[in-house]
N, C-alpha and C positions, 0 to 999 in steps of 0.2 A: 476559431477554436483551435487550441495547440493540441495533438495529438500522440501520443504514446504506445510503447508497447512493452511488455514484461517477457526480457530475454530468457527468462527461466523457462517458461513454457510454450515459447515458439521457438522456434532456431536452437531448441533445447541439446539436440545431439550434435551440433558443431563448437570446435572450439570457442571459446570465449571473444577471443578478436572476431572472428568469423560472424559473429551473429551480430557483432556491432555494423559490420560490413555489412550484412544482409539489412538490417533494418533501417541502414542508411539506402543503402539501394532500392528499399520498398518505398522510400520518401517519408520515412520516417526523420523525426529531430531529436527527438527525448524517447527515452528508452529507461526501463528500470529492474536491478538487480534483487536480490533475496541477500543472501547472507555475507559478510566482506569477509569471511573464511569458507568460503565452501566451492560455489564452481569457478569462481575465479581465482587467480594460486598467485596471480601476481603483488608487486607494491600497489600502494595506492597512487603513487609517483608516474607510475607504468601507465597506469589505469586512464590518469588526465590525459596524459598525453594519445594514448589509444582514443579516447574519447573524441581529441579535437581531433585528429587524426581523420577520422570518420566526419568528422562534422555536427556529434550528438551530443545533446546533454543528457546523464547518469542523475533519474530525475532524484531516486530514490535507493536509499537499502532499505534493511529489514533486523533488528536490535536480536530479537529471540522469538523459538519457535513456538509457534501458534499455543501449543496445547502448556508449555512450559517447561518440555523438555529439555532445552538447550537453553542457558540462562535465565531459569528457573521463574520465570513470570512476575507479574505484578499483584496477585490475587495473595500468593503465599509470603506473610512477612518474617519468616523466619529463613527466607532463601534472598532477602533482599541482599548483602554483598554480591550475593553470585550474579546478580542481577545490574547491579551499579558495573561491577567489573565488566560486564559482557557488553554493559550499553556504553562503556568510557569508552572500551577497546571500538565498537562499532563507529560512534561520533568522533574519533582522534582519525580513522580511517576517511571517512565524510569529508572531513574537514582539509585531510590531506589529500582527496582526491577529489575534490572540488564538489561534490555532490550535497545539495542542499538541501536535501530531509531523509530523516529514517522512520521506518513507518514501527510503532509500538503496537502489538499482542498481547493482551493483558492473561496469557495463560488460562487452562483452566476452572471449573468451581475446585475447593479444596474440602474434601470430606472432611465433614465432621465443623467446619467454620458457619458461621451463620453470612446469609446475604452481606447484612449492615458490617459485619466484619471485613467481608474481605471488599468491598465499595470502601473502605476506610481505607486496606490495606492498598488497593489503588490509587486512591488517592495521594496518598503517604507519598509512594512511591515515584507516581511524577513529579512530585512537588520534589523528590529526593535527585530525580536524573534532570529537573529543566536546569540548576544550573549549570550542568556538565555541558547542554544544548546551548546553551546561552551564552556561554563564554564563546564556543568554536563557531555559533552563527547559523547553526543548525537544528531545522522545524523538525521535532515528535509529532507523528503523523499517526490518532491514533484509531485504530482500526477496529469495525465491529462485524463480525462474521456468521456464518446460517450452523446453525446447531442439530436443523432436520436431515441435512443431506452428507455433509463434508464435516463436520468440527465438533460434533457430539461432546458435549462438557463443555465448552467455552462460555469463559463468564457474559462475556461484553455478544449481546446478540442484538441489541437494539440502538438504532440510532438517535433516538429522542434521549436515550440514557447517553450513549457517549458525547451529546452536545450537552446535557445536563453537567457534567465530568468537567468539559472544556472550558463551561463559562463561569462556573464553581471556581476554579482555579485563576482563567485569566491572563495567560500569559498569552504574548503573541505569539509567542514558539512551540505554542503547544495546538493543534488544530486539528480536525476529522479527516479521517478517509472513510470516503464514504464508497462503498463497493454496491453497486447496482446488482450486479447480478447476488451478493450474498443479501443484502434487503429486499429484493424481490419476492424469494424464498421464506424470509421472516415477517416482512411486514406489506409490502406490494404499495401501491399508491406512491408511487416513488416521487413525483414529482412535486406534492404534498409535502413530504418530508424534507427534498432539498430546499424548496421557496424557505421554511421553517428552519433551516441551518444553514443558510449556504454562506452566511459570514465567518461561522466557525470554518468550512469546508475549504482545506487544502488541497485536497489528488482527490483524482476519480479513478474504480478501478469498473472494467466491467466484461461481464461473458455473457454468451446466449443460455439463456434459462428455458426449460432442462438443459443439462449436460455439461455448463461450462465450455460450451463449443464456439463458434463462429458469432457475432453478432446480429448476422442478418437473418439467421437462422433460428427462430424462438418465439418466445411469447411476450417480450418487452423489443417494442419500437423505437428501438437507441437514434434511429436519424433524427425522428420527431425530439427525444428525450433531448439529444444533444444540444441542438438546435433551441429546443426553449431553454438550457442553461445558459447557452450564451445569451439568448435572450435576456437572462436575469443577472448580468453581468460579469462570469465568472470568468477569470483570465488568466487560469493556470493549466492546468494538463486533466486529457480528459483519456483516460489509459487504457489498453485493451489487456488486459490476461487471462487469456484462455485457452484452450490444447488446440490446434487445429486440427481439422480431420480430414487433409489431406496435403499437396506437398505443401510446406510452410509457406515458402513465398510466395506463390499462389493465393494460398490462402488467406494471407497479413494483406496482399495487393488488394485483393477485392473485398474485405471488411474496410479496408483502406478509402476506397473508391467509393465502399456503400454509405461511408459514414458522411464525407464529403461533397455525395453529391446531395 
């Protein structure tokens, strides 16, 4: 099992080279970013080179923000431009800095639109960015999130819908993230649901449920969990992001170590 960590919310208050450092030093190999304009200021030119530098692969970004704030989501199709632009400018960035998927948020519900509307307008829409992905060689990685605790209004909260989404469409470039700790939250029986998608399933993301904290600290059994993915053959990145609650490398070390052993 290839393992992961999301430098946005571990190693979060050090510079940006610095947490590649640190997550190379926790014996990490793949590590993944959020937004290719925001905590990092550099090129994407920079970024590879930082990257090998450390010895990590940059597994993922992140197109726009959850709710649809920031390049305006997939839910809403009268914000679609702002939405192509925001996912070019993200996959031109990818593509030039080596990193081979961006994870998509299909925004918000939009008042006043019916269900069967804005699932169309979703639709539309990937079908509108895969070949921007397609050309540069980069997986749409798309994401479904918990609406009781963290994400209130987000469209996409189930995972049987976003592989519904996935296999509708077809593309190889287009595939689930599937987040353990926000399906937990929503639907539980998690391992029911991977056996059920795990062809669609590209990245794993995962925290300790409650809290989004430690792994080993919760109510889902991620060594077990882990272990029977590989089991079911999955052979890409299995990701930790979550806040730690205490010093980070400490903390990454020994979720590290629990996962492992």
């Amino acid at each position: 099992m290839k393992f992961g960590l999301c430098i946005e919310m571990a190693f979060n208050r050090l510079p940006f080279e610095q947490r590649l450092a640190e997550a190379a030093k926790a014996g990490l190999e793949h590590v993944e970013m959020w937004f290719a304009d925001a905590s990092y200021k550099g090129s994407p030119q920079d970024l590879a080179a930082m990257a090998k530098r450390y010895g990590v692969q940059i597994t993922n970004t992140v197109i726009a923000a959850s709710d649809g704030s920031i390049g305006g989501g997939l839910t809403d199709p009268r914000r679609r431009e702002e939405w192509l632009a925001r996912a070019r400018m993200t996959i031109e960035f990818n593509k030039a800095a080596g990193i081979p998927a961006t994870i998509v948020c299909t925004g918000n519900v939009v008042p006043g639109m019916s269900d069967e509307a804005m699932y169309a307008s979703v639709v539309d829409g990937l079908k509108a960015t895969l070949p921007l992905a397609e050309k540069a060689g980069v997986t749409l990685l798309l994401e479904q999130l918990n609406t009781r605790k963290d994400h209130a209004g987000y469209w996409l909260s189930s995972s049987d819908r976003s592989a519904e989404i996935c296999r509708r469409i077809g593309s190889p470039y287009l595939r689930m993230l599937f987040d353990c700790y926000h399906m937990q939250i929503m639907e539980g029986d998690l391992l029911t649901h991977i056996r059920a998608h795990l062809d669609l399933i590209g990245h794993f993301h995962s925290a300790g449920v409650p809290g989004r904290h430690e792994l080993y600290d919760g109510e889902v059994n991620y060594r077990f969990l882990a272990r029977a993915i590989e089991d079911l053959g999955y052979k890409g990145v299995f990701s930790m992001e979550y806040a730690p609650t205490m010093d980070h490398a400490e903390s990454v070390r020994k979720t590290l170590a629990y996962l492992k052993d």
